[in-house]
MOPAC internal coordinates of N, CA, C and O (Angstrom, degrees):
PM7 1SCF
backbone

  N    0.0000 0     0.00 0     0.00 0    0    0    0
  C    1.4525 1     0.00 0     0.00 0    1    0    0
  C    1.5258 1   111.10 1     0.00 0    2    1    0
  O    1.2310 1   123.40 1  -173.94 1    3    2    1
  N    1.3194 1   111.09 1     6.06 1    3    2    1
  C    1.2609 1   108.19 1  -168.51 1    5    3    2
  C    1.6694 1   130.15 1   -78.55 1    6    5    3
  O    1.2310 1   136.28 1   166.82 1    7    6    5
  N    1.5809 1    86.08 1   -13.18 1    7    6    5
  C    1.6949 1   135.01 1  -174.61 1    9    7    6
  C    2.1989 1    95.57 1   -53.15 1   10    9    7
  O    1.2310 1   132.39 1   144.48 1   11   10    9
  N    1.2860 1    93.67 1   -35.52 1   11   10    9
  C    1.8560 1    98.30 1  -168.11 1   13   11   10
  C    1.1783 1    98.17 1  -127.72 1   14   13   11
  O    1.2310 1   115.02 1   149.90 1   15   14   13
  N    1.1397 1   127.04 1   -30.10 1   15   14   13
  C    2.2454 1   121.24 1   177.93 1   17   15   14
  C    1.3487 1    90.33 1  -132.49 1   18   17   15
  O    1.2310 1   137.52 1   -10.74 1   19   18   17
  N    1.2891 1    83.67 1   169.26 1   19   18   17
  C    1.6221 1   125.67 1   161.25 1   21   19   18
  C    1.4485 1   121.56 1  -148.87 1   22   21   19
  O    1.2310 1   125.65 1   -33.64 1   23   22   21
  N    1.2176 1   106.74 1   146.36 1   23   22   21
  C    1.5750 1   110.51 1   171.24 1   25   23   22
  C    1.7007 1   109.57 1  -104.54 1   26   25   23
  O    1.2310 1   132.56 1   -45.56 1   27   26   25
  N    1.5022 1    93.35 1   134.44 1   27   26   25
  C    1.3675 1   117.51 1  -164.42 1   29   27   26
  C    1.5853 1   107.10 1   -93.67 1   30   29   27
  O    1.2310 1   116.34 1   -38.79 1   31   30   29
  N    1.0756 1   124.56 1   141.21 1   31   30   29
  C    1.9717 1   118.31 1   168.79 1   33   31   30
  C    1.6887 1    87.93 1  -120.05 1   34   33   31
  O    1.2310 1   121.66 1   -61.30 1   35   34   33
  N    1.3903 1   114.43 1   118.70 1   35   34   33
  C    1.8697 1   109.47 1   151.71 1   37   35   34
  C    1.3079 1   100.70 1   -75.91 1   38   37   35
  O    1.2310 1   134.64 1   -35.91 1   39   38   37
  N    1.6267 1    89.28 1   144.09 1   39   38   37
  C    1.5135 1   113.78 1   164.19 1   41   39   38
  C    1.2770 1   119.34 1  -156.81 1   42   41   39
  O    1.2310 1   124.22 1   -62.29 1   43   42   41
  N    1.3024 1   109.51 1   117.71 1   43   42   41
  C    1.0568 1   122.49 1  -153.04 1   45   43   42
  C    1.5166 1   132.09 1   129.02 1   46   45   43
  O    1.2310 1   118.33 1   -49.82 1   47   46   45
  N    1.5880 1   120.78 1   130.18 1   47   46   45
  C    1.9513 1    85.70 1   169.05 1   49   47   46
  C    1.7058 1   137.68 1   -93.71 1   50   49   47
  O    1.2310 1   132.20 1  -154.90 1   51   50   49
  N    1.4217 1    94.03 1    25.10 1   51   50   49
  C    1.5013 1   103.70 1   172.31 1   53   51   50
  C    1.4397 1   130.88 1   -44.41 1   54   53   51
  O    1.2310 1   129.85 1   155.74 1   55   54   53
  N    1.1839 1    98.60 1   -24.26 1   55   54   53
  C    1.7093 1   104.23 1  -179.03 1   57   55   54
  C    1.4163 1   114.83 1  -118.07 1   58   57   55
  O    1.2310 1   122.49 1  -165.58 1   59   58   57
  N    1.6431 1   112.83 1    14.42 1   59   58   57
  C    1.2303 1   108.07 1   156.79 1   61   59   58
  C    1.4769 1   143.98 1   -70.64 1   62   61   59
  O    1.2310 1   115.10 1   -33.09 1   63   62   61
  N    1.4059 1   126.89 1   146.91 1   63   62   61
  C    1.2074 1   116.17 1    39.36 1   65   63   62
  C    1.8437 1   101.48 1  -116.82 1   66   65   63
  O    1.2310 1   127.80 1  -158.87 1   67   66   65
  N    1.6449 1   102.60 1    21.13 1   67   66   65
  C    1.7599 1   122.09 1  -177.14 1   69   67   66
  C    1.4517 1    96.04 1   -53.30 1   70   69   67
  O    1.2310 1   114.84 1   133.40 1   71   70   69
  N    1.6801 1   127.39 1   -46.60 1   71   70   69
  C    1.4156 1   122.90 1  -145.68 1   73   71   70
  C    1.8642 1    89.23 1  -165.14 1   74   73   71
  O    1.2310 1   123.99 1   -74.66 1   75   74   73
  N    1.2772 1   109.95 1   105.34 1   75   74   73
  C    1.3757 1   124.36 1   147.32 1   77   75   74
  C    1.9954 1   127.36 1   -35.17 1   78   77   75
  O    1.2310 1   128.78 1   -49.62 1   79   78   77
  N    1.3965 1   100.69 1   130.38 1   79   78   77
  C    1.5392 1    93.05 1   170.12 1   81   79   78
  C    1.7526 1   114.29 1   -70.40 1   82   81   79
  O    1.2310 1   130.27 1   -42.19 1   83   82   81
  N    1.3506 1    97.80 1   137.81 1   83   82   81
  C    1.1928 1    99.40 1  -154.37 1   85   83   82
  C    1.7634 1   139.60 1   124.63 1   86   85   83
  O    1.2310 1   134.83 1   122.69 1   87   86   85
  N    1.7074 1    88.92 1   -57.31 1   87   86   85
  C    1.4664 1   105.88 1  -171.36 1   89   87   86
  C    1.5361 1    93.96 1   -57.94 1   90   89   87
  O    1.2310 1   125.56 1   -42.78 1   91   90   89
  N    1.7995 1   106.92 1   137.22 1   91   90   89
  C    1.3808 1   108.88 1   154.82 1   93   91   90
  C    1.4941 1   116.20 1   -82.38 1   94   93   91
  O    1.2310 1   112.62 1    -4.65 1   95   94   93
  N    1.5167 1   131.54 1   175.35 1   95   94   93
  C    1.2996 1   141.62 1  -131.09 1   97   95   94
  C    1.7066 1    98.38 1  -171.96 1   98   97   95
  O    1.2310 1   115.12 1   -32.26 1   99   98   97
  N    1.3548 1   126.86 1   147.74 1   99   98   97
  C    1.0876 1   130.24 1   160.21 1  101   99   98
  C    1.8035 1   122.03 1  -144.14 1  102  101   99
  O    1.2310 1   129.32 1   -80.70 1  103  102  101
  N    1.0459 1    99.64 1    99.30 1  103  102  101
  C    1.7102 1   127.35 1  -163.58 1  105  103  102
  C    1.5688 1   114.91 1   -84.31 1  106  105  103
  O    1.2310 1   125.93 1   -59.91 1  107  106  105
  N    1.2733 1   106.21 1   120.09 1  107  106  105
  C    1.4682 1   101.96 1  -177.52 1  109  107  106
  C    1.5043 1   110.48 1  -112.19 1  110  109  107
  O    1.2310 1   130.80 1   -18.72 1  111  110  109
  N    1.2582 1    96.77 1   161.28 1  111  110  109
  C    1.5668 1    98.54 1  -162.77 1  113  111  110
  C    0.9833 1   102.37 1   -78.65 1  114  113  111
  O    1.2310 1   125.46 1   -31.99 1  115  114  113
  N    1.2507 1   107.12 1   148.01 1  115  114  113
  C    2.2271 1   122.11 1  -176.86 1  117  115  114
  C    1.3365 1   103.09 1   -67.69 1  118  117  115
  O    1.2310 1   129.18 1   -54.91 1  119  118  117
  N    1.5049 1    99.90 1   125.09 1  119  118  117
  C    1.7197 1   133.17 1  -158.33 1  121  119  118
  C    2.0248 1    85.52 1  -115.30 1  122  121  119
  O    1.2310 1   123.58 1   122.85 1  123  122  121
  N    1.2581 1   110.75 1   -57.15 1  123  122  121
  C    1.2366 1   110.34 1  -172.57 1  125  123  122
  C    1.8217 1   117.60 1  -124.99 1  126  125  123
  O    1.2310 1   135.81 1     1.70 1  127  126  125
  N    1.5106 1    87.00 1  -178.30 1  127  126  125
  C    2.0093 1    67.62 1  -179.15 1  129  127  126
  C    1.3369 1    99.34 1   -87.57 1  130  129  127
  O    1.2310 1   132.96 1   -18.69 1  131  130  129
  N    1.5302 1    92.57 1   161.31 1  131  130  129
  C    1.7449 1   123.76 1  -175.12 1  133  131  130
  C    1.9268 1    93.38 1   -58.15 1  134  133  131
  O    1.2310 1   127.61 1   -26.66 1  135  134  133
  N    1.2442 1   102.96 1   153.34 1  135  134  133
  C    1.0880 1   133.09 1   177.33 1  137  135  134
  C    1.9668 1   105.63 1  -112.45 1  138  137  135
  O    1.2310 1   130.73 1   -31.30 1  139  138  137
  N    1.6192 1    96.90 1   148.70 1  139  138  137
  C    1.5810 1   100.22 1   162.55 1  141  139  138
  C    2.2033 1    94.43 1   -70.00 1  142  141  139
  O    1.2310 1   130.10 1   -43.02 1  143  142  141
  N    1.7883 1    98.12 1   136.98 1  143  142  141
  C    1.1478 1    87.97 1   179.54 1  145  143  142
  C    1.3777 1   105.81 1   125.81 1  146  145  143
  O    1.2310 1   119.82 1    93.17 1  147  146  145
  N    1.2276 1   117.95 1   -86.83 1  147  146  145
  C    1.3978 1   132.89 1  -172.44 1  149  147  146
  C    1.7463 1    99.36 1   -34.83 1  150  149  147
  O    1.2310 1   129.80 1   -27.58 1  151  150  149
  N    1.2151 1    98.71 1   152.42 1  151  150  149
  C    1.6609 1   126.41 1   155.28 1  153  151  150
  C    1.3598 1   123.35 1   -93.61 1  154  153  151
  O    1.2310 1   110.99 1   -76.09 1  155  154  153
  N    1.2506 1   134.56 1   103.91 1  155  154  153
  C    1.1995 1   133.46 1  -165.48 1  157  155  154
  C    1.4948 1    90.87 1  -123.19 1  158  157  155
  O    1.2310 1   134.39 1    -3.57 1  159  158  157
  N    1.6261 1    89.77 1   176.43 1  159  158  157
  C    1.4251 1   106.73 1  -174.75 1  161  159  158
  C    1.7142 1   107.22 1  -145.13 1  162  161  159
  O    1.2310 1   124.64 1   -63.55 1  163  162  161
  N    1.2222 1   108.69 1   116.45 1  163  162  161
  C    1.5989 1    97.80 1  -155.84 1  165  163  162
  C    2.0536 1    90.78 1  -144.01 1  166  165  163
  O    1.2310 1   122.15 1   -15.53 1  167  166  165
  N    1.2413 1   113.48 1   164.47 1  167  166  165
  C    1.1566 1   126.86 1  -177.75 1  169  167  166
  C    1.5016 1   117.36 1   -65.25 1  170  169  167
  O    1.2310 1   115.75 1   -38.23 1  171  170  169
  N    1.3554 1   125.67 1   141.77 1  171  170  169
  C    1.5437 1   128.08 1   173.51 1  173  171  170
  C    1.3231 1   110.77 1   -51.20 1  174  173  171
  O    1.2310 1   107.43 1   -56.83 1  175  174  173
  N    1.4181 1   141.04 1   123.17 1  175  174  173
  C    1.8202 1   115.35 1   175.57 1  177  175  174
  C    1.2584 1   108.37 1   -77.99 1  178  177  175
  O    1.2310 1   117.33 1   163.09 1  179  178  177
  N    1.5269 1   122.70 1   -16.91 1  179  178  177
  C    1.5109 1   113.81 1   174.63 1  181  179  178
  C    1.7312 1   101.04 1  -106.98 1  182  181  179
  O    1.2310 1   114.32 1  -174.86 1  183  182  181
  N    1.1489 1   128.37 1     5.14 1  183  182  181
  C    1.7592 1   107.99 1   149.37 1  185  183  182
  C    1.1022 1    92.55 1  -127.68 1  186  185  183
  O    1.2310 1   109.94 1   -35.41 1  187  186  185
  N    1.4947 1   136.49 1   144.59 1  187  186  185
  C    1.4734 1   131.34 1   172.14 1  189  187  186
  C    1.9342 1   110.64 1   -95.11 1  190  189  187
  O    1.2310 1   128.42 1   153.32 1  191  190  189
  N    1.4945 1   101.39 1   -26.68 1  191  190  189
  C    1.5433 1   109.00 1   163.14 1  193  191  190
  C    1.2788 1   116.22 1   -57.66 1  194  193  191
  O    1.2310 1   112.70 1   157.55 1  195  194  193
  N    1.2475 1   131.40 1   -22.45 1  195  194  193
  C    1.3147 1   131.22 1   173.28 1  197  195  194
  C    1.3044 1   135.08 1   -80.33 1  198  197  195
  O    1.2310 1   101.32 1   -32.06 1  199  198  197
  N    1.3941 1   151.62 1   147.94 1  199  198  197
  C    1.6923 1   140.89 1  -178.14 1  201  199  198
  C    1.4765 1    98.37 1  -105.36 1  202  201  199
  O    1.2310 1   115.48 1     6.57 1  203  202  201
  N    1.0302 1   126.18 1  -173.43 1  203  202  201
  C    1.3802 1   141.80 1  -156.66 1  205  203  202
  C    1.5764 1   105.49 1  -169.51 1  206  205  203
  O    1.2310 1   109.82 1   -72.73 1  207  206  205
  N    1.4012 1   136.70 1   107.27 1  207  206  205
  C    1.1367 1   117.61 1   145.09 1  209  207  206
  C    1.4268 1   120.74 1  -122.52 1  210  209  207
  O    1.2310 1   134.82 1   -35.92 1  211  210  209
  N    1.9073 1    88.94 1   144.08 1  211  210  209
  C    1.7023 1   104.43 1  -151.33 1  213  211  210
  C    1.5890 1    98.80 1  -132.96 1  214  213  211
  O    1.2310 1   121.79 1   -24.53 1  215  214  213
  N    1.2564 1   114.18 1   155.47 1  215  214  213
  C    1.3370 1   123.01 1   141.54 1  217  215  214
  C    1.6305 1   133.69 1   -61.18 1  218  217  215
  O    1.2310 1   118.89 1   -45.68 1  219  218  217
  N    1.3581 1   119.72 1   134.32 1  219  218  217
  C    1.6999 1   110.01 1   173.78 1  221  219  218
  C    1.8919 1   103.80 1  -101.24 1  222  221  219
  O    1.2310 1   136.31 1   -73.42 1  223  222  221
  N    1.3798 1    86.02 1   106.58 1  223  222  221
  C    1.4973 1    88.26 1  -172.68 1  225  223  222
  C    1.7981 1   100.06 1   -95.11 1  226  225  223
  O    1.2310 1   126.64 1   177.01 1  227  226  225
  N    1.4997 1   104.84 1    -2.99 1  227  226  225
  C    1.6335 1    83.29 1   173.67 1  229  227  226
  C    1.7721 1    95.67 1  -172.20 1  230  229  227
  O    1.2310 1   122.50 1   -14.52 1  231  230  229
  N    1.3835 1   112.81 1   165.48 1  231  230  229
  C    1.4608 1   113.10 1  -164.03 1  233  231  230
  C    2.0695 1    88.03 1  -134.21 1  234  233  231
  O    1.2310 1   125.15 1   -34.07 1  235  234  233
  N    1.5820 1   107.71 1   145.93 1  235  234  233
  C    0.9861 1   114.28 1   176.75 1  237  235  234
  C    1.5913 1   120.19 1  -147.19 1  238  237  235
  O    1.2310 1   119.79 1  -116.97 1  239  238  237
  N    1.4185 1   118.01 1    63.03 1  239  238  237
  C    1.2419 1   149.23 1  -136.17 1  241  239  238
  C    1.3660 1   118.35 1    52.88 1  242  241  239
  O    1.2310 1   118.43 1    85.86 1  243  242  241
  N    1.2049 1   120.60 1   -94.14 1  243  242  241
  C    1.6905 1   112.97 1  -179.00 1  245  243  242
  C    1.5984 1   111.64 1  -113.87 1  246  245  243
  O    1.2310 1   126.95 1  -147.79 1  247  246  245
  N    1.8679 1   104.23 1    32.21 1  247  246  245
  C    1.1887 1   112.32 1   169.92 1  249  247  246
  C    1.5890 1   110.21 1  -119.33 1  250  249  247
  O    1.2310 1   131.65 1   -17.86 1  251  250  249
  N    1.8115 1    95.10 1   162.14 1  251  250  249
  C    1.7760 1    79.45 1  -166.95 1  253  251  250
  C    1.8100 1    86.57 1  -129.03 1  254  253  251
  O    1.2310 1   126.72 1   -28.05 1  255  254  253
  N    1.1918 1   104.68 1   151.95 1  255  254  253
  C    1.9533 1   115.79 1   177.76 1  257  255  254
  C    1.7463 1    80.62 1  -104.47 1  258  257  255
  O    1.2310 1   133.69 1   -60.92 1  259  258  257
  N    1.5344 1    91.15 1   119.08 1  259  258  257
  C    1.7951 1   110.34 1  -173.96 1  261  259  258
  C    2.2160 1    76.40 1  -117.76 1  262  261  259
  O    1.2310 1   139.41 1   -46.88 1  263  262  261
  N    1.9358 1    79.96 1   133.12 1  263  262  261
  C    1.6229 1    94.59 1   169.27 1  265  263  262
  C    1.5406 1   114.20 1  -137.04 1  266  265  263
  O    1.2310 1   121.80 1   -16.69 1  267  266  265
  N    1.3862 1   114.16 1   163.31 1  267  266  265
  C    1.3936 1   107.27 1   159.74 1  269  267  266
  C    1.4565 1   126.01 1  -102.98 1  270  269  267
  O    1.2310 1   115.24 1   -30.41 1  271  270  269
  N    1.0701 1   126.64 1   149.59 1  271  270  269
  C    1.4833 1   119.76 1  -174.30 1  273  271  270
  C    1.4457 1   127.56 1   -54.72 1  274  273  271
  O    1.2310 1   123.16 1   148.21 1  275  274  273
  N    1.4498 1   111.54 1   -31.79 1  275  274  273
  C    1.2192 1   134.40 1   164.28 1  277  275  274
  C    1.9143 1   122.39 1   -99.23 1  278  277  275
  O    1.2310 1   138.18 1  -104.94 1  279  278  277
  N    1.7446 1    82.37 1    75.06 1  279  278  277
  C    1.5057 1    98.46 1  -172.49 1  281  279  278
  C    1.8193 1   105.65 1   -43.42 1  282  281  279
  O    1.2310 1   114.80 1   112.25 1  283  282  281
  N    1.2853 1   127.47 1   -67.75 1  283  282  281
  C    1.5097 1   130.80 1   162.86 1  285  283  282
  C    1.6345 1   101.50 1     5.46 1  286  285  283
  O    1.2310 1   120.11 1   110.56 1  287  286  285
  N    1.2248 1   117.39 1   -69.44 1  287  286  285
  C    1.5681 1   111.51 1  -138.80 1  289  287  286
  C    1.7637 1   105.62 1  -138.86 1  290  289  287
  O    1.2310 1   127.05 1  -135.10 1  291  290  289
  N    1.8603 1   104.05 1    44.90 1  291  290  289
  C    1.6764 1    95.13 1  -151.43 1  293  291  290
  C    1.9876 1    72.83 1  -145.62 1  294  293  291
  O    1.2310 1   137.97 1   -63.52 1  295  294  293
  N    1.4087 1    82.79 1   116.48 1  295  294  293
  C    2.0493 1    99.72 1   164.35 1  297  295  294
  C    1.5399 1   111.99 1   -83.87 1  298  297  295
  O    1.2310 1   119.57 1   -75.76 1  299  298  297
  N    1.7269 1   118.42 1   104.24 1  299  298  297
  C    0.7508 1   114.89 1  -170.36 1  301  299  298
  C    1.6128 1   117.03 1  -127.84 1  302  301  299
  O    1.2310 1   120.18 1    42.48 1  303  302  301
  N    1.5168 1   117.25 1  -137.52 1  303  302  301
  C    0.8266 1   142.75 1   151.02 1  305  303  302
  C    1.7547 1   120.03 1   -29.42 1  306  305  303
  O    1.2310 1   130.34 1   117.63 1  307  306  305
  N    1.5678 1    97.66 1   -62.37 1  307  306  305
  C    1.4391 1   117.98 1   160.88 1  309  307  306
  C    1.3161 1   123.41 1   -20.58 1  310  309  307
  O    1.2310 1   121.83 1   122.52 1  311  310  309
  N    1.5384 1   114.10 1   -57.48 1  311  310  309
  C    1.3109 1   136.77 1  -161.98 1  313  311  310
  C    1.6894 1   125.98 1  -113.64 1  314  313  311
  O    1.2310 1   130.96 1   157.68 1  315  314  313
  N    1.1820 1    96.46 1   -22.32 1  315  314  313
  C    1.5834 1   100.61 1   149.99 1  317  315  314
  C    1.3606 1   137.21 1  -151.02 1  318  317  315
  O    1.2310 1   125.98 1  -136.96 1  319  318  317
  N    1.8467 1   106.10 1    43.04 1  319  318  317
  C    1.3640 1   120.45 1   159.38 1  321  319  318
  C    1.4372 1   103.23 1    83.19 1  322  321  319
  O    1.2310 1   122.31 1    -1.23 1  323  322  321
  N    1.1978 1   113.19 1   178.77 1  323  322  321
  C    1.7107 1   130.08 1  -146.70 1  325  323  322
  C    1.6606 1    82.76 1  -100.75 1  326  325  323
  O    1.2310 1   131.56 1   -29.84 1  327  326  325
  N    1.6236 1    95.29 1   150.16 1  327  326  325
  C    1.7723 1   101.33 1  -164.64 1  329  327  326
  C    1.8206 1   100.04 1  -107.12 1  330  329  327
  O    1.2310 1   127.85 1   -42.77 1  331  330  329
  N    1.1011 1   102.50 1   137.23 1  331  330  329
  C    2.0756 1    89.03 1   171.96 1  333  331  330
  C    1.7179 1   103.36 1   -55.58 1  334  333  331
  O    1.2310 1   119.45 1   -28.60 1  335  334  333
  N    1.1071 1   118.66 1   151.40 1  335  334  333
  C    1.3289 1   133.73 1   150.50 1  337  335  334
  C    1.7970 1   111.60 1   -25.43 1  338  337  335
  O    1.2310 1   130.29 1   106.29 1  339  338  337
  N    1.5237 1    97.75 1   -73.71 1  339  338  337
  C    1.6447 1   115.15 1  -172.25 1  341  339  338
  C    1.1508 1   111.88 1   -33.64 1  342  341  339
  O    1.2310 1   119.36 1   143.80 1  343  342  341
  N    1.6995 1   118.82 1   -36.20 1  343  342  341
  C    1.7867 1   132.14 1   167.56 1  345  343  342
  C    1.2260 1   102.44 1   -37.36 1  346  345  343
  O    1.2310 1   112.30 1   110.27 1  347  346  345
  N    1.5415 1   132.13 1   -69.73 1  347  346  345
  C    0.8725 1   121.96 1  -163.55 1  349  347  346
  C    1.5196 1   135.78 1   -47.61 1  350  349  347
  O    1.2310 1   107.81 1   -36.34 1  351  350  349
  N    1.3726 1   140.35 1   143.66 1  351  350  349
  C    1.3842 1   134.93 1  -158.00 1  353  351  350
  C    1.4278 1   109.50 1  -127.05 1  354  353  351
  O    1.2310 1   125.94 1   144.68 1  355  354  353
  N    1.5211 1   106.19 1   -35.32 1  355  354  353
  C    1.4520 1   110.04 1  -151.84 1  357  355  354
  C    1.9756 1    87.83 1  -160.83 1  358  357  355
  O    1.2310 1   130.94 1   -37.49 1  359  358  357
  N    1.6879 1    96.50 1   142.51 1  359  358  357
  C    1.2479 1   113.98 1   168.14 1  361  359  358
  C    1.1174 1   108.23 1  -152.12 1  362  361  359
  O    1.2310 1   131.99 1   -42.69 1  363  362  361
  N    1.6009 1    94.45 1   137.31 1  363  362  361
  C    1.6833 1   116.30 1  -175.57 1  365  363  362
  C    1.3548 1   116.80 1   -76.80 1  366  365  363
  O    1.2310 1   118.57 1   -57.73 1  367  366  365
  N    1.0205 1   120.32 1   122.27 1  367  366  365
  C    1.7898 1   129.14 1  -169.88 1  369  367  366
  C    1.5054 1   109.17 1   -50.46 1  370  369  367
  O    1.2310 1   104.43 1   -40.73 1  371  370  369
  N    0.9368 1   146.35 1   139.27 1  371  370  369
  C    1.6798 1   146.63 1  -173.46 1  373  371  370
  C    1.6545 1    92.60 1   -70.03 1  374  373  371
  O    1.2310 1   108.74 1   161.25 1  375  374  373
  N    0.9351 1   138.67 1   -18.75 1  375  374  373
  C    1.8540 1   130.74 1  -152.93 1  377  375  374
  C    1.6523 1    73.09 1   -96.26 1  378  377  375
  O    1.2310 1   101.66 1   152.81 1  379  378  377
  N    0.9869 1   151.06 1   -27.19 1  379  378  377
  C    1.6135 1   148.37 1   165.91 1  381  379  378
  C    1.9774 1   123.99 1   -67.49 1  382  381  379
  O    1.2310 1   131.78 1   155.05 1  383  382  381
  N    1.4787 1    94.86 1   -24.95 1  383  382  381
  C    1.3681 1   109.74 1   178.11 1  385  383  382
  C    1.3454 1   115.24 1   -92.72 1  386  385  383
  O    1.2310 1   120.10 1   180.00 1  387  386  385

């Protein structure tokens, strides 16, 4: 089933106070393009074993400024530049946000 969802674990408090460490999540795979807004869940560009879930607080042609809600304590965008779109894998439905 993994083909259309995924189940998400936060960890971390980057995306607080949107989503608790801990809280599970259920992410569907990107049907359309990301929106400013959306919660996505997309790969580390400097670990690729790793997930990331971020906010798209801004789009810059087919690049996206991925954030965490809890700017304070959230590795983002900031720190390793605007992500292509195509990264993206999975976005969390707003009725979850």
């Amino acid at each position: 089933m993994e083909f259309l969802f995924r189940r998400v674990a936060v960890d971390g408090q980057s995306m607080m106070p949107t989503y608790l460490p801990g809280e599970r999540l259920t992410a569907i795979r990107r049907w359309r393009p990301v929106r400013v807004g959306d919660v996505v869940v997309v790969r580390d560009p400097r670990d690729p074993g790793r997930w990331l879930l971020k906010r798209c607080v801004g789009r810059k042609g087919s690049q996206l400024d991925l954030r965490g809600d809890n700017a304070g304590v959230s590795t983002d965008s900031r720190d390793f530049g605007l992500v292509p779109s195509r990264d993206v894998v999975w976005i969390v439905p707003r009725s979850q946000a």
